[in-house]
N, CA and C atoms as a LAMMPS dump frame, in Angstrom:
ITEM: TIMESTEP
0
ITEM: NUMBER OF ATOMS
306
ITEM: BOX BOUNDS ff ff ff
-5.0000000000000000e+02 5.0000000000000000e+02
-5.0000000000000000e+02 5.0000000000000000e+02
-5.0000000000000000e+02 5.0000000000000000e+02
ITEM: ATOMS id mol type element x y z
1 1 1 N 460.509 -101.726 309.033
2 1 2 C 460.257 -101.958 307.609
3 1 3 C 460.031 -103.447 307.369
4 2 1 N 459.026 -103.95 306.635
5 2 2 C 458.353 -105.06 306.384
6 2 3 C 459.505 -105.547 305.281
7 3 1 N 459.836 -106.954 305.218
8 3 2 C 460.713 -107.44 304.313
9 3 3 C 459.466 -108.211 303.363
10 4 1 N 459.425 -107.824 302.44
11 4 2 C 458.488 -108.786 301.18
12 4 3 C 458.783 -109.976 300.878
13 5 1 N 459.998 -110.35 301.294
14 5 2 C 460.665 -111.964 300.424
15 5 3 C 460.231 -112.5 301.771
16 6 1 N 460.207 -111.851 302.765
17 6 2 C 459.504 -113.047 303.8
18 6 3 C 458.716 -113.121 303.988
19 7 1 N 456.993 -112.382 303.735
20 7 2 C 456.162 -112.559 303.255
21 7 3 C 455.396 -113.856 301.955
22 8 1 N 456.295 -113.781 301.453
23 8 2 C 456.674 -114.443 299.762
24 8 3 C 457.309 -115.925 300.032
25 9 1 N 457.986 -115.782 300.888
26 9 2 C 458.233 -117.386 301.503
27 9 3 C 457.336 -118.011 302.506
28 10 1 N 456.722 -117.3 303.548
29 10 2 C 455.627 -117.58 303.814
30 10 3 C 454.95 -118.621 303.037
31 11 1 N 454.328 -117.98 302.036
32 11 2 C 453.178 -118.22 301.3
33 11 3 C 454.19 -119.447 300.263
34 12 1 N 455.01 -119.189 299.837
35 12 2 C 455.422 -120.517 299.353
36 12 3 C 455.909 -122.068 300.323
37 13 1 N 455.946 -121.502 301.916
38 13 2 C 455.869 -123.063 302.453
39 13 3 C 454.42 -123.391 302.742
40 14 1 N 454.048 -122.411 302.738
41 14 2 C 451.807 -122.755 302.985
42 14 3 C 451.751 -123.56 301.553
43 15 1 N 452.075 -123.224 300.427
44 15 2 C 451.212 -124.032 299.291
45 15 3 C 452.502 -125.206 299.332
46 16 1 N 453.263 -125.234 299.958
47 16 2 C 454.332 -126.53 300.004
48 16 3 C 453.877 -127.682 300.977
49 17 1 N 452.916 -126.857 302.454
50 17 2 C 452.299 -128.04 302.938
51 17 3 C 453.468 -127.828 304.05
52 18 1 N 454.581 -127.033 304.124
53 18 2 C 455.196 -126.712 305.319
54 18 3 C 455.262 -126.102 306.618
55 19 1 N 453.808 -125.288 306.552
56 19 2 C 453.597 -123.951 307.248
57 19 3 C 452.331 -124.722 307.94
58 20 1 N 452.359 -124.265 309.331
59 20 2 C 451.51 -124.639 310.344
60 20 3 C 450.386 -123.189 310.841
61 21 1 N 449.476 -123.016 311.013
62 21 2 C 448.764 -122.014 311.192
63 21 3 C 448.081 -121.996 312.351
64 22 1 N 447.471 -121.138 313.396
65 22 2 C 446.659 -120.915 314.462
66 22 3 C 447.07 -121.632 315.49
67 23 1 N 446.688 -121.625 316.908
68 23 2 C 446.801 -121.735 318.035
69 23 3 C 447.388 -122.926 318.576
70 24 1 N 446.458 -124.21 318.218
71 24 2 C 446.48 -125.028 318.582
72 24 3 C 447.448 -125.786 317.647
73 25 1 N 447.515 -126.007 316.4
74 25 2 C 448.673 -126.569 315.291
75 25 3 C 449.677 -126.269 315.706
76 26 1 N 449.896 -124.794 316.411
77 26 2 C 451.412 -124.107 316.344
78 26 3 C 451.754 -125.069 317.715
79 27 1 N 451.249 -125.199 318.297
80 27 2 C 451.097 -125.564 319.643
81 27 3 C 451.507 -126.941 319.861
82 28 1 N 451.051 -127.629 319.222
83 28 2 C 451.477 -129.466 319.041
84 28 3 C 452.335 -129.039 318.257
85 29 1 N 452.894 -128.662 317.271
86 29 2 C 453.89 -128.88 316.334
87 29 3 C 455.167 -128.536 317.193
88 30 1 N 455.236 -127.292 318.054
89 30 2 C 456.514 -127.248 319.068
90 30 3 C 456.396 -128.246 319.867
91 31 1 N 455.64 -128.468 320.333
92 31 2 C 455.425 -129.71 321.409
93 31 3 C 456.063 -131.091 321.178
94 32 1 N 455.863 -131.193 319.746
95 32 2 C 456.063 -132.707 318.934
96 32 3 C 457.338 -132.561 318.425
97 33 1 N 457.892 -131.448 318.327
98 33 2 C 459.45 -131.151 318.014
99 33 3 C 459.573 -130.951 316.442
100 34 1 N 458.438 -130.778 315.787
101 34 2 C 458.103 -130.439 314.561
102 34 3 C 458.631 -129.075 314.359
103 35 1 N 458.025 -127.83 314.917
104 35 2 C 458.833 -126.733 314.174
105 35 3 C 459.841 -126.714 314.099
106 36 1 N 460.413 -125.799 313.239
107 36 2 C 461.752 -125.599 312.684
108 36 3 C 462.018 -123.798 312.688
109 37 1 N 460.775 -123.351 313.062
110 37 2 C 461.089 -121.762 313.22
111 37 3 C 458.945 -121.528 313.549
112 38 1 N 459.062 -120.267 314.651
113 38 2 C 457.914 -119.936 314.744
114 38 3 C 457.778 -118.211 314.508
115 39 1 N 456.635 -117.566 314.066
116 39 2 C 456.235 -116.126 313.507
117 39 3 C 455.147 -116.193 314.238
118 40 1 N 455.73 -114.764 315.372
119 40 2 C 454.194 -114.655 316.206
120 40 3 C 454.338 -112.706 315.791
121 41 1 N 452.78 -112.976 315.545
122 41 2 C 452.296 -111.295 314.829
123 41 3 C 452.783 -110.326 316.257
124 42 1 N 453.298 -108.991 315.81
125 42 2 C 453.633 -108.131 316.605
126 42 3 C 452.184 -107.632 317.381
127 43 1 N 450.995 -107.755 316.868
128 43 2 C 449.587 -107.342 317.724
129 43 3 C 449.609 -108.516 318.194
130 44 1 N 449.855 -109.797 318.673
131 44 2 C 449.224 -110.468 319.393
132 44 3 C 449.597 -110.455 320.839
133 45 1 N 448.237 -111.065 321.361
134 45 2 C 447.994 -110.67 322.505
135 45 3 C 449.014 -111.122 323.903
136 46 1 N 449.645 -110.528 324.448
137 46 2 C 450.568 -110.636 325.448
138 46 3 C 450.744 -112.053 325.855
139 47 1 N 449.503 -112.145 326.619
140 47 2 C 449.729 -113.617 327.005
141 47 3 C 449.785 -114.37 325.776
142 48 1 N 448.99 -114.302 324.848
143 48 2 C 449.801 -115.717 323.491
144 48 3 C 451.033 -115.399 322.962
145 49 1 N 451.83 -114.443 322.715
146 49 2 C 452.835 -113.682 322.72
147 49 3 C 454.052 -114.582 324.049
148 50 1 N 454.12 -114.29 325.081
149 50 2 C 454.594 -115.186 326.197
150 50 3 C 454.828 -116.492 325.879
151 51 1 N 453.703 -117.089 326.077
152 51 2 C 453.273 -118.617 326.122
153 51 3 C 454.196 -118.964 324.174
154 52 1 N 454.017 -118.46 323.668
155 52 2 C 454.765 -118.953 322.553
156 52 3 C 456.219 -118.416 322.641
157 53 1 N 456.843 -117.249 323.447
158 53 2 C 457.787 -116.963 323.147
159 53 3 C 458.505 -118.311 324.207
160 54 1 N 458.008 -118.468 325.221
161 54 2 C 458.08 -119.136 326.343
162 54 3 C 458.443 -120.776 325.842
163 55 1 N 457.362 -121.609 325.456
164 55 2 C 457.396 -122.96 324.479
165 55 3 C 458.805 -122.633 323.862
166 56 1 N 458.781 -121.808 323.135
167 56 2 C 460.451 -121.325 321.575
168 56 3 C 461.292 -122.094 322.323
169 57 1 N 461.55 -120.839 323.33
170 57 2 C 462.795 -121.272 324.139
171 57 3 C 463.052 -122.807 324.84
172 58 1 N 461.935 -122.804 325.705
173 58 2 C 461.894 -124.289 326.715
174 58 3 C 462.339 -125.585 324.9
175 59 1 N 461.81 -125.497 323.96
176 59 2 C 461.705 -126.338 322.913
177 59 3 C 462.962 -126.036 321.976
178 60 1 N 463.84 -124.984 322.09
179 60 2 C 465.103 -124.565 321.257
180 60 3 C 464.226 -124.446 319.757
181 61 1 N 463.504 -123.524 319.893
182 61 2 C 462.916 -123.171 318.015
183 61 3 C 463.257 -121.831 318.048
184 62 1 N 463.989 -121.242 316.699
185 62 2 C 464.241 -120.064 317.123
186 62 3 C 462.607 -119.58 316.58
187 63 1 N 462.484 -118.525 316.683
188 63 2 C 461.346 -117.624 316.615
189 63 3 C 461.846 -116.126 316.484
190 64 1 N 460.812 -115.316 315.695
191 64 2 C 460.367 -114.123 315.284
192 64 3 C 459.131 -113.29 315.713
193 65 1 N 459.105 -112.009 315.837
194 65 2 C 457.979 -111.473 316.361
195 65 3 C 458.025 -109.923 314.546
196 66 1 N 456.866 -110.71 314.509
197 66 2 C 456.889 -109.85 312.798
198 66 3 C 455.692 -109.888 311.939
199 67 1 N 455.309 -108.178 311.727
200 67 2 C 454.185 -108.423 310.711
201 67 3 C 452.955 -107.898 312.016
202 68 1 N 451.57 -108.069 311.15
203 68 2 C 450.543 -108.323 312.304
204 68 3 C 450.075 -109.388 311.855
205 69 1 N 448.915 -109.791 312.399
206 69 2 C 447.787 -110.911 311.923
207 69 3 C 447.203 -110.626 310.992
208 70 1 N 446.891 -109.696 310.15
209 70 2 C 446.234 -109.136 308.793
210 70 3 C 447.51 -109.738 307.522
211 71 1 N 448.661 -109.244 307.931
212 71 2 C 449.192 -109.154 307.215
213 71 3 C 450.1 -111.086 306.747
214 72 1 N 450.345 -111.344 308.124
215 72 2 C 450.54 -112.873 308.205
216 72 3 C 449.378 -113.581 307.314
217 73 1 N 448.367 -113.473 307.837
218 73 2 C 447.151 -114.117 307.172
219 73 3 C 447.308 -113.673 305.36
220 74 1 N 446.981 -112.808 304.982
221 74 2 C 446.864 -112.53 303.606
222 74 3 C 448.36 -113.533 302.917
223 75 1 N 449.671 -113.184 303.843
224 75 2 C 450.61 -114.051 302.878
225 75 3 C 450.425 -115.441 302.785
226 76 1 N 449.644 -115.94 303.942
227 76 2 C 449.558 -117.148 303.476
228 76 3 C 448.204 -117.59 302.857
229 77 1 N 447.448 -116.819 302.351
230 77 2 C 446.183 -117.122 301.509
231 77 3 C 444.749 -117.044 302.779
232 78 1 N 444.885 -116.507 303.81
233 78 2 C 443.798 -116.859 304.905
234 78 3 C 443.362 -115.18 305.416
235 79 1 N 442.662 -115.514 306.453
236 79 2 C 441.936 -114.343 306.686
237 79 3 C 442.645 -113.346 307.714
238 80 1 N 443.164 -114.074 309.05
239 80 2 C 444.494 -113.327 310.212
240 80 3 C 444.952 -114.518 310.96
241 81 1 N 446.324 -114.215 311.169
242 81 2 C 446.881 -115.503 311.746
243 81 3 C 448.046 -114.896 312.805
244 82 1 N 447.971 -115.604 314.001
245 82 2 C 448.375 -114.948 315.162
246 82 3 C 450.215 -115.424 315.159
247 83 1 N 450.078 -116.884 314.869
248 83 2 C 451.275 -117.823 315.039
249 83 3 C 450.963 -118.472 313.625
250 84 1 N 452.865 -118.541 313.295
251 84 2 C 452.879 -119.18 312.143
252 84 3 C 454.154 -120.534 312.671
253 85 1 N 453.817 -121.561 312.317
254 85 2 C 455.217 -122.715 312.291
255 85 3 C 455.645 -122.976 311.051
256 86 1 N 457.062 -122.812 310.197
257 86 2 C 457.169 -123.834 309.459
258 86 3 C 458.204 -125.231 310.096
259 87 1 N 457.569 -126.19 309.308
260 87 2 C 458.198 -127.62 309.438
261 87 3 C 459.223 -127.671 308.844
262 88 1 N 459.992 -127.026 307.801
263 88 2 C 460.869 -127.089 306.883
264 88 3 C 462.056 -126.498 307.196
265 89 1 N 463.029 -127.171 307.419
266 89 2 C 464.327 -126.133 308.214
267 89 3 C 464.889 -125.551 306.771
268 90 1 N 464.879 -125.529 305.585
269 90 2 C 465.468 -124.565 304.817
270 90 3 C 464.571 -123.512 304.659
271 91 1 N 463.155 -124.002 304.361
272 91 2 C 462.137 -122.472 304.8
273 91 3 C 463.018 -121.794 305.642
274 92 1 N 462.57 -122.495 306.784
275 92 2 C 462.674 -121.965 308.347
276 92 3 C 464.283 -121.097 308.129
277 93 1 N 465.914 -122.114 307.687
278 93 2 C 466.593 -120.696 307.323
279 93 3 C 466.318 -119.51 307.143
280 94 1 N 465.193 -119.922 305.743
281 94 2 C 465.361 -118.826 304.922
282 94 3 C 464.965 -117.438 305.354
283 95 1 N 463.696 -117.88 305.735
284 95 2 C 463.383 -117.023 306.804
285 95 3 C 463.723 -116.191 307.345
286 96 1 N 464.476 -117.056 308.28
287 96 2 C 465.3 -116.501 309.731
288 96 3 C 466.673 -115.491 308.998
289 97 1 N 467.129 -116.139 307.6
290 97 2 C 468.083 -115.252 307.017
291 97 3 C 467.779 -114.275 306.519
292 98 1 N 466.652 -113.851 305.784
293 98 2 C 466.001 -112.706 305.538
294 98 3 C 465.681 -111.58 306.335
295 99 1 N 465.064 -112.865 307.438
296 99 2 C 464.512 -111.418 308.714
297 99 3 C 465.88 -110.731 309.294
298 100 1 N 467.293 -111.5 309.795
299 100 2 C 468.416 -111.214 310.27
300 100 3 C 468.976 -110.088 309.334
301 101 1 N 468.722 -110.228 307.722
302 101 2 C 469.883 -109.547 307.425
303 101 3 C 469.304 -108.163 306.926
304 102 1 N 467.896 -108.006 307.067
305 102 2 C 467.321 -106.81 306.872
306 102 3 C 466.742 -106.904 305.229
């Protein structure tokens, strides 16, 4: 079951300028020690799936596997989005508290 308030926060750290989008952003932002939490779509593809679950860990970001890319994309105003970062560790809580508590 899809949680809506995390959808809804999504889209409020995208128009906050907190939320990192696609491949390569998500990618430097763990790298640079910038994220604060990563959302990789349940359809994405194994190996990008890995390689990001992989980075999480080696980098201590917690991370989520949630949603698809249709649905990621629309909350944050875009077309499909595979990987999401936010920069914002109370986002990034909030998030992570939403998705945890059902």
């Amino acid at each position: 079951m899809m949680n809506e308030r995390i959808f809804s926060l999504l889209g409020i750290a995208q128009r906050a300028g907190k939320l990192l989008s696609g491949y390569e952003l998500c990618l430097a932002a763990i790298k640079t020690k910038k994220a604060r939490a990563a959302i990789i779509s349940g359809d994405s593809a194994d190996n990008t799936r890995k390689k990001f679950i992989g980075l999480c860990k080696n980098y201590n970001v917690p991370y989520i596997i949630y949603g698809d890319k249709y649905t990621l994309g629309k909350s944050i105003g875009k077309y499909r989005r595979t990987v999401l970062v936010i920069t914002d560790k109370g986002l990034a809580d909030a998030i992570l508290d939403k998705y945890y508590s059902g």
